[in-house]
Each structure stands twice: as structure tokens, then as C-alpha cells.
C-alpha positions as CSV (number, residue, x, y, z in Angstrom):
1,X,0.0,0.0,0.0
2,X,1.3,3.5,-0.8
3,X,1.3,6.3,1.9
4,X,-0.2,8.8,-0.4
5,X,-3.4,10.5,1.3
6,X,-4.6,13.8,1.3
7,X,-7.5,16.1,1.9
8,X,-10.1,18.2,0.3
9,X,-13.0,19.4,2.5
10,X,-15.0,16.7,3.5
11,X,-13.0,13.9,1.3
12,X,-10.0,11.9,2.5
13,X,-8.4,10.1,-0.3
14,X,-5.6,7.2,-0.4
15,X,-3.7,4.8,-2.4
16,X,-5.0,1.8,-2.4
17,X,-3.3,-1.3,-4.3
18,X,-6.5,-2.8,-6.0
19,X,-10.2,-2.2,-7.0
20,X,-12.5,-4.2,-4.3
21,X,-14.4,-7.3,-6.6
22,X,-17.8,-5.7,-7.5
23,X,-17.4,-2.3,-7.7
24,X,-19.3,-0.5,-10.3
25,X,-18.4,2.0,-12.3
26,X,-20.5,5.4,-12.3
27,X,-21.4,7.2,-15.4
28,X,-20.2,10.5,-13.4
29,X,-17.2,12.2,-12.5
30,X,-18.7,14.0,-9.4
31,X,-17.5,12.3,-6.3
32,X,-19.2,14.0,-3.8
33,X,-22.1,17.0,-4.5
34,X,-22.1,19.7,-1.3
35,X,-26.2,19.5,0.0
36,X,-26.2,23.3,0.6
37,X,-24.6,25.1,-2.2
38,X,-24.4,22.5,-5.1
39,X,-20.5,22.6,-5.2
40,X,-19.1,19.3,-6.0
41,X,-15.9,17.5,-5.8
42,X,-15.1,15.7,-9.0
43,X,-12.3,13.6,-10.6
44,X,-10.5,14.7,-13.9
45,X,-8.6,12.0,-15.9
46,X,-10.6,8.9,-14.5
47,X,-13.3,6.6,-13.6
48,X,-15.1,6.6,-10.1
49,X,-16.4,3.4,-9.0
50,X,-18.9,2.1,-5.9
51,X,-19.1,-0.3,-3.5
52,X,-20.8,-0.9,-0.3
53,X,-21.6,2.7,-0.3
54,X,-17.9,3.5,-0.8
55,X,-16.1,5.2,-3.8
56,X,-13.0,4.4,-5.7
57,X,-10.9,6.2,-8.1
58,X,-9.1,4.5,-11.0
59,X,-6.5,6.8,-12.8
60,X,-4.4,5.0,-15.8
61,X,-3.2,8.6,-16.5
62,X,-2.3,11.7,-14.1
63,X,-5.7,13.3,-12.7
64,X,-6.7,15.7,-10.4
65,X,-9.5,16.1,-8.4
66,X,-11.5,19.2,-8.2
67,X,-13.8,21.3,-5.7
68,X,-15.3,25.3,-6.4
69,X,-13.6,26.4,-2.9
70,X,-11.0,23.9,-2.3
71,X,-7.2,23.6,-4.0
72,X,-7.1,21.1,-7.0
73,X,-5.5,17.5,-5.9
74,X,-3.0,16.0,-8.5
75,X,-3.4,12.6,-8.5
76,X,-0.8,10.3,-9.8
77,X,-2.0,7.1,-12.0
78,X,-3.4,3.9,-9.6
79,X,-6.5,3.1,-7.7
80,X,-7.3,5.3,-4.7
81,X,-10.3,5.2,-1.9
82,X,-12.5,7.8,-1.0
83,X,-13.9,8.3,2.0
84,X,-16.4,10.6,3.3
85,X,-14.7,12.3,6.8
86,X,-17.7,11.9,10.3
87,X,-17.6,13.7,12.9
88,X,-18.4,12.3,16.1
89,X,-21.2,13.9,18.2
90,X,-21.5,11.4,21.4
91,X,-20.6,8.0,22.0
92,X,-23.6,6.6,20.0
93,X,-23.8,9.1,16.7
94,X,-21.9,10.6,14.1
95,X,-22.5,12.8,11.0
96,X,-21.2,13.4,8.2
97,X,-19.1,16.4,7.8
98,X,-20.8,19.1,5.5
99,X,-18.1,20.6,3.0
């Protein structure tokens, strides 16, 4: 596994070394769309896949990934996991965090 991650907004994204069996490719590039002002974080140079209610990104060619208020994310060829950051609100709930 590599130790890329990073960060934009709401999004934590790492390298991953394989696509999980039975993800599904998505006929979008938007990774995440904000509820509240329609912003969206989206790939460029790539597919974005689903699983389980989790998202993948496979890049055979350098992409980026993009957001209206956050800085652009180069992303190197490979297969990368996205996950969508909680915060914790007690012992018993979280939420997601609203970018």
C-alpha cells in the first residue's frame, strides 16, 4: 500500500493497491455534490467506481481532483479510496461532515 493520502474538505483520499471485486463503475465524475450550495468535488482523468456505499478512483493517466472552494488535488496514475470524513457527536452518533 502506498502512503499517499490527502484532503479536500470533506474527502480523505488514499492509495490503495486494488479495486475491491464488484465495484461498479459510475457514469459521473462528481465524487461528492455539497447539500447546501451545489458545489461538487469531481475527478478529472478517470473513472469513479462504488461499492458498499464507498467510492473508488481509478486513474491510468495523471488526474486531479477538483472542488469550487478547495485547491485542485493531482493525483498520480493507480487506484485510490475515497472516504467521506464523520464527525463524532457522542458515544452513540456521528454525522457526516458538510463541506
Amino acid at each position: 500500500m502506498s502512503n499517499f493520502t490527502a484532503r479536500q474538505g470533506d474527502l480523505l483520499i488514499t492509495k490503495i493497491n486494488e479495486l475491491p471485486k464488484g465495484a461498479k463503475k459510475l457514469q459521473t465524475k462528481i465524487i461528492v455534490r455539497g447539500e447546501a450550495t451545489g458545489h461538487h468535488h469531481s475527478l478529472k482523468g478517470g473513472d469513479v467506481f462504488l461499492k458498499d456505499d464507498l467510492m473508488y478512483l481509478v486513474l491510468k493517466e495523471t488526474g486531479q481532483i477538483t472542488h469550487q472552494e478547495h485547491e485542485i488535488i493531482e493525483l498520480k496514475p493507480g487506484i485510490y479510496g475515497v472516504v467521506r470524513q464523520r464527525e463524532y457527536t457522542s458515544d452513540q452518533m456521528t454525522k457526516l461532515v458538510v463541506d
